[in-house]
N, C-alpha and C positions, 0 to 999 in steps of 0.2 A: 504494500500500500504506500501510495507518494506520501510526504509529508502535507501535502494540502488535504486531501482526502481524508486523513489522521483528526488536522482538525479541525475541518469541516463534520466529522463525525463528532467529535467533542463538543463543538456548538451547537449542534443542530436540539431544536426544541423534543421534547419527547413523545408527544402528541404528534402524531403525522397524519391521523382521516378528519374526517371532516371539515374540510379546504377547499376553498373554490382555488383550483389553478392555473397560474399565468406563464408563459413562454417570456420571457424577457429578453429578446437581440441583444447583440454584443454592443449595441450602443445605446443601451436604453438604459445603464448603469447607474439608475440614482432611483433613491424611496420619497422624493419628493414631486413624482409625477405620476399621474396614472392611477391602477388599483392598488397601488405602494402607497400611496399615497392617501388614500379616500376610508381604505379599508382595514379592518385594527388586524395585525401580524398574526396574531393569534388563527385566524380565518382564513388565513393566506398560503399559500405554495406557491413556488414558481419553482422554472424549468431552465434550467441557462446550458446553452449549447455550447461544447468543442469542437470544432467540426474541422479537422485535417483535409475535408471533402475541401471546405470553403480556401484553408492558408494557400493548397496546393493550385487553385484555380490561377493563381498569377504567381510569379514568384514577387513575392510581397517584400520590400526590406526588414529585415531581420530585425533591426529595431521596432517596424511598426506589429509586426506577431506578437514579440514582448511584450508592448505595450496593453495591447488589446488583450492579450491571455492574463496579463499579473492583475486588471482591471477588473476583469473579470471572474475571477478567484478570490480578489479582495472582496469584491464585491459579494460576491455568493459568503462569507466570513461573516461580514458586517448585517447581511441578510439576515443569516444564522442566528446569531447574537441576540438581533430586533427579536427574534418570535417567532419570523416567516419561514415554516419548513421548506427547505432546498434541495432539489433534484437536481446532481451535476453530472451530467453526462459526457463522456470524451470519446467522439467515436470518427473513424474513417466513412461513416456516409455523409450526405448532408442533411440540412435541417427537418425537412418534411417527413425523410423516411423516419427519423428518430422521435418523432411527432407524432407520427400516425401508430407510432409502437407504444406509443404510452396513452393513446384516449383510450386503450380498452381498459387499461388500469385505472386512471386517477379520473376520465369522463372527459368530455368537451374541455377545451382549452382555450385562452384568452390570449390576446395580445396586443396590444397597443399598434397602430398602425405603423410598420417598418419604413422607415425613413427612407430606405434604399430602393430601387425600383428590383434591382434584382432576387432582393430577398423575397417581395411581396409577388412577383411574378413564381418563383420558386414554392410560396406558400397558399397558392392561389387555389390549387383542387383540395388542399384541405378547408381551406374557407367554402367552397362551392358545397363541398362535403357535409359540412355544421359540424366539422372535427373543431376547427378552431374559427370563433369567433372574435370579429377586429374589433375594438373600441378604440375610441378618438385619440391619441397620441396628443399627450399636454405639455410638452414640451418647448413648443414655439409660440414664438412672441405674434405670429400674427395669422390670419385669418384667410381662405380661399377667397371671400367676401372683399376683403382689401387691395388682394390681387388683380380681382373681376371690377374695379373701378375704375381702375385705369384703361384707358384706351385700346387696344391691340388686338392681335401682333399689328406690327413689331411692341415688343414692349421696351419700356424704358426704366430703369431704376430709380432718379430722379422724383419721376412723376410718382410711383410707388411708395418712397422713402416719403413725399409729401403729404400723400395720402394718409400713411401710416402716424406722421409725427401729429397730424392734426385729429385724430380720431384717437391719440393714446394723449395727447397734452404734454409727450416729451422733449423739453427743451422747448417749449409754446409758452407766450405769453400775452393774455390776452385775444387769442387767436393768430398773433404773430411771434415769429421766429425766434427765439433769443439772440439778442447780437446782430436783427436785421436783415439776418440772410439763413436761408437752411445749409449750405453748405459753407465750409473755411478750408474747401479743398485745394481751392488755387492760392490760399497762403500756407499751404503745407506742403513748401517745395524746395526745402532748403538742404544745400548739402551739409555731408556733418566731417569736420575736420579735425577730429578729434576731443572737441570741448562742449559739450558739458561730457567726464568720461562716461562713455558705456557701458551697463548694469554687467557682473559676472552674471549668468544665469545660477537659480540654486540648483545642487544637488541633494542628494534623496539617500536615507539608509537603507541597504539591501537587507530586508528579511530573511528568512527562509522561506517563505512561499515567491515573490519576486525571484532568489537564488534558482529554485527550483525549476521557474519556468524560462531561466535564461537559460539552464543546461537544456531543456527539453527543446528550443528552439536552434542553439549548437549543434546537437548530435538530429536532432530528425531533420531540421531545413537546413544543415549544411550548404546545401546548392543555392540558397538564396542569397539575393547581394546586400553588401550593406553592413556595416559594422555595428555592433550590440553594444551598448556601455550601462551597463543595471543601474550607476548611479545615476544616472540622467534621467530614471523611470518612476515618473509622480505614478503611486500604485494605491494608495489607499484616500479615503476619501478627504484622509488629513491632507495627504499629499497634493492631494486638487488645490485646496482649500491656499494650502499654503507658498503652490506655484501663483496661485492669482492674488496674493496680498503681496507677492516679490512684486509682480508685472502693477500691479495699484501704486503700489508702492514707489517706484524705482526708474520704471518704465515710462507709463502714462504721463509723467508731469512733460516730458520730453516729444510725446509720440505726434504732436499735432506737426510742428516744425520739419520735424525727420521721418517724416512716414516714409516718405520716397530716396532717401538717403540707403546709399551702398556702403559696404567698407570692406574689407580684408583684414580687419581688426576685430569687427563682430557681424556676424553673421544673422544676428536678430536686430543690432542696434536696440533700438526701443521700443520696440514691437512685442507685443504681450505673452508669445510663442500659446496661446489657454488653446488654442484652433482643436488640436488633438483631445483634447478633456473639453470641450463643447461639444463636439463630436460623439462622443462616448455616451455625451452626458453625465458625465462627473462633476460636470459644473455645467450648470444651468443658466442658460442665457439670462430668465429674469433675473436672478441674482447677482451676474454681472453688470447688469442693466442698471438694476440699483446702486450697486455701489459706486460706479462711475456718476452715477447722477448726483449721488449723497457727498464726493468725493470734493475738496477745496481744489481743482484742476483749472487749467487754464481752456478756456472757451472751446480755442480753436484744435485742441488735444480731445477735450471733451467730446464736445459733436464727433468729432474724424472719429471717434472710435464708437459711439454710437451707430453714425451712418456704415459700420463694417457690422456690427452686431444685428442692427434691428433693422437695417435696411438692405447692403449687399445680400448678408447671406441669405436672410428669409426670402428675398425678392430670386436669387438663383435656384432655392429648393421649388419657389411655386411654379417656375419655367421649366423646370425638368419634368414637377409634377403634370404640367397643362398640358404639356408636349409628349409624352411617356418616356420619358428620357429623352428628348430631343430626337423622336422618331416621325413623329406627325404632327401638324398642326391646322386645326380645321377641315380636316379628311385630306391633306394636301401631305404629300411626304419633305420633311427637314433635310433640306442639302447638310450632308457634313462634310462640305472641302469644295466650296463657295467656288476657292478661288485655283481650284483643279492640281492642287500643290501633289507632285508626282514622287519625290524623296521619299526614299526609307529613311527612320532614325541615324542618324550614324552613332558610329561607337563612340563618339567623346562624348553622350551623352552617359555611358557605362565607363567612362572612365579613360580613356584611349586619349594621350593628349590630344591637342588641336591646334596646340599654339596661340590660341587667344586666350590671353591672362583670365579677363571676364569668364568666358565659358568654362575655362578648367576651374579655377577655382570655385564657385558656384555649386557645378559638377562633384567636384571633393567636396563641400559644404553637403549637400545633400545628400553622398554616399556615404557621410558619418557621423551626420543627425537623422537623417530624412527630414530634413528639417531645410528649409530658406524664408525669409518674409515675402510679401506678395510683389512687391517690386522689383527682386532679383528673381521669382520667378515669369512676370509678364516681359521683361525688360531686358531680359537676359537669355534668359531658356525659351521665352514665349517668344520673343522679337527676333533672335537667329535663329530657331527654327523657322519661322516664317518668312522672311528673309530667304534662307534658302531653300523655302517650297516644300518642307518635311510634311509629308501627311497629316493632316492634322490627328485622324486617327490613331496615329501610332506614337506621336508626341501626347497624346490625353493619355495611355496604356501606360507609359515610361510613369508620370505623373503619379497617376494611380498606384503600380507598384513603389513607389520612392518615398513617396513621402506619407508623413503616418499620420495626416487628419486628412487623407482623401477616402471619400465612398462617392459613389455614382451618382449624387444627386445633388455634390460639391465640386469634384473634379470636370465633369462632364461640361457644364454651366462655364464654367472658368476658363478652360483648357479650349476643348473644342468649339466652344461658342462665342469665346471673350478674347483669348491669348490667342489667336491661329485665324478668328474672323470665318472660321467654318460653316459656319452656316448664316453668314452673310449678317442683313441686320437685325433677322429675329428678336435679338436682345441687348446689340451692341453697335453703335452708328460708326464704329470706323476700325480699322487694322488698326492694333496695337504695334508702330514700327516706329523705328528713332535709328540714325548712322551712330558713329562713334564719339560724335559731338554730346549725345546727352550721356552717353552712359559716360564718358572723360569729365560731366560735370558734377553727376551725381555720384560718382563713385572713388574710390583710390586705385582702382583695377588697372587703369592706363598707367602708374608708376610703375608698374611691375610686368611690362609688355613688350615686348621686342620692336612691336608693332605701332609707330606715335600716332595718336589719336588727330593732327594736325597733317599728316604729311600722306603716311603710307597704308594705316590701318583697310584691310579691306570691308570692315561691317558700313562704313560711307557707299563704297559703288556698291558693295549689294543693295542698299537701303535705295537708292538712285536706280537700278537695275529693277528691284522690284518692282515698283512703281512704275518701269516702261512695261514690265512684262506683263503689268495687272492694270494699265491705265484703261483698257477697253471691260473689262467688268469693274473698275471703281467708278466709269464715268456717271457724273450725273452726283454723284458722292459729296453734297456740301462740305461736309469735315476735314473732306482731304483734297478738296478744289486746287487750293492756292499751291502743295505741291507738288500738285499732277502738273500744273500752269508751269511749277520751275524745270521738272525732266522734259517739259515739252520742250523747252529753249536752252536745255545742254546742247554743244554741239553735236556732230555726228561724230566725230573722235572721242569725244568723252564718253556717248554711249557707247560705243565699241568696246571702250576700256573697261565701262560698267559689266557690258556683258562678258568678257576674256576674263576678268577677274573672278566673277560670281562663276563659270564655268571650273576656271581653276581652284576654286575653292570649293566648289562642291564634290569636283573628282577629288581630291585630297582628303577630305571629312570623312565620302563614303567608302572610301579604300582604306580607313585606319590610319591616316597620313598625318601629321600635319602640316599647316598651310605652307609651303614654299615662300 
């Protein structure tokens, strides 16, 4: 018997019938939602899945199985503890078959509605069944009703986050804005050069239960990429708790100024890293919500982190939800690769140098947190993949297995609809692209580059290349009018250059090369 199982048997209450029982996803990890929630422990069972079926379906970074397995174990402890008797099951099938094996024992079972499009596609003949019935998922901050106000398709976030800030009275006063405007995004553009310094992230004591499940992610997912570091794994609900009073803390007072700030010195800056534990649900949006509200913060940090909480994300899960994951919309089927981008991933996304500072480094950031903030990922990984035309499909997959607060209903939205422009404007008015100019502004990356961001870097003519190559599907495109208007009036020599360059660099990427 593992040591989690040991005591998980030590906790568990002694009374086990008489329980109405719940299935709990691996991201449904908190007793502050749901029938965790509503319903005294005493009355309660839940079901919490291991499912080797699910890790092996991608090969996931190794950190992000950690995470999600020690969370999930803690969580089943702390269940234990409450009252609520717990069924933990570890098996090689996936979730339904393990589902359908236990309503003949414990009866019909519950579940709060899966956040994920593939879980709930996955659990769908059992629902059709009355094996397991859905109840409302109380986790989010906002409403299909909210969603459906707005205009669309296309939809727009903006208009949604307005929507949302006037029907909750967040940061509203009087019926208007605090501060006069709903957004302080275009004074959150500052690079960061060191000062004020940037926060160490905390670490975290290994348990024996944590311990246990980094060995079992070592020897069974071997083949997975991605480096494991146990202290870095907020695993119990203290742990949540006490990554987001660092990020309140530490972080926030700084985050409105430097949201879009890069460095080579930190790889979070001041950036809250909670993404993985909201995710989970280890920490619960409202209670983020509040404290940033209750919080002495400066306006323009305030809002910026607001509009990521109660506006970006909610507003990307209701687009996945409208769309079925960005499959239909209106009986019409969702282009995913708008702009016909024909590249496979290349390897210096897995690590293979490439010669550009930015992307290696980035790349290493990510291959040993799973971890980046959102602007090194749109800006960096999102803007050279597209840029060099990488599928967007197969740039959303990398995504997904790398970093450990992605699920289908977060990456999808982001990646192939927002970073890549894949499916055109459905929910995003323009390509996420920039030459070597922004990232030399926002970043340290260009100190440490072979490549000067002034003279020879080639992310310039690609970024100039693109744009001839996409100006017949951007035309018409107010957002990027003025400079589709400036490639139109490079010479014929400079676009030659654009194109010889962006050729040379693409053969080099996709052969493991790097750039000449």
């Amino acid at each position: 018997m593992s040591r989690f199982a040991e005591l998980l048997r030590r906790s568990q209450p002694r009374r086990q019938t008489g329980r109405r029982w719940l299935f709990v996803p691996y991201d449904q990890l908190h007793d502050g939602i749901g029938p965790l929630a509503s319903e005294p422990p005493e009355r309660l069972g839940i079901v919490l899945v291991e499912s080797r079926h699910k890790a092996r379906q991608r090969p996931y970074h190794r950190q992000k199985l950690a995470l999600v397995l020690t969370n999930l174990r803690h969580f089943a402890l702390e269940q234990a503890v409450r009252g609520v008797a717990v069924r933990h099951v570890a098996t090689d099938d996936g979730y339904a078959a393990v589902l359908r094996g236990l309503v003949g024992e414990l009866g019909p079972l519950r579940v709060q509605e899966p956040a994920e499009r593939e879980l709930r596609v996955e659990l769908a003949p059992l629902v059709a069944e009355g094996a397991l019935q859905v109840v409302p998922h109380t986790g989010w901050l906002t409403t299909a009703d909210d969603f459906a106000a707005q205009a669309g398709p296309p939809w727009r976030m903006d208009a949604f986050y307005r929507t949302v800030r006037r029907r909750t009275g967040v940061l509203m006063d009087r019926g208007k804005p605090v501060g006069g405007k709903f957004s302080f995004d275009a004074d959150n553009r500052k690079p960061w050069r060191g000062e004020p310094p940037a926060p160490e992230p905390p670490t975290f004591a290994v348990d024996e239960v944590t311990a246990e499940v980094c060995e079992l992610v070592t020897t069974r997912f071997a083949d997975h990429p991605g480096e494991l570091h146990a202290a870095n794994l907020p695993a119990s609900r203290a742990d949540a708790e006490r990554q987001w009073q660092w990020a309140l803390q530490h972080c926030l007072p700084w985050f409105g100024p430097y949201e879009d700030a890069m460095s080579t010195r930190s790889p979070g800056l001041f950036h809250s890293r909670i993404a993985p534990l909201l995710n989970l649900h280890r920490l619960l949006p409202r209670d983020v919500l509040r404290d940033v509200l209750d919080a002495d913060l400066p306006l323009a940090s305030q809002e910026g982190f607001v509009r990521q909480i109660l506006g970006w994300r909610e507003f990307v899960r209701h687009v996945h939800t409208a769309t079925d994951g960005l499959r239909t919309c209106r009986g019409k089927a969702v282009p995913q690769n708008h702009l016909a981008a024909p590249m496979r991933l290349p390897p210096a996304y897995w690590g293979t140098p490439s010669g550009l500072h930015c992307l290696d480094r980035v790349v290493a950031d990510v291959w040993r947190d799973g971890y980046s903030h959102h602007i090194t990922r749109l800006m960096v990984l999102g803007n050279l993949a597209t840029l060099l035309g990488v599928s967007p499909r197969e740039l959303t997959d990398w995504f997904w297995i790398a970093y450990t607060d992605a699920y289908d209903w977060v990456v999808e939205p982001n990646v192939l609809a927002m970073a890549t422009y894949g499916t055109g404007e459905l929910m995003t008015t323009k390509p996420y692209v920039a030459g070597s100019a922004y990232i030399h502004k926002m970043s340290d990356y260009c100190r440490q580059c072979r490549f000067d961001p002034a003279k020879d870097c080639p992310v310039t003519r690609l970024y100039w290349n693109f744009l001839a190559e996409n100006a017949e599907r951007l035309a018409g495109n107010q957002r990027i009018a003025m400079p589709l208007r400036s490639v139109a009036k490079r010479s014929v020599r400079e676009r030659q250059l654009d194109a010889a360059t962006a050729q040379r660099v693409r053969d080099a990427l996709a052969n493991g090369r790097t750039i000449p």
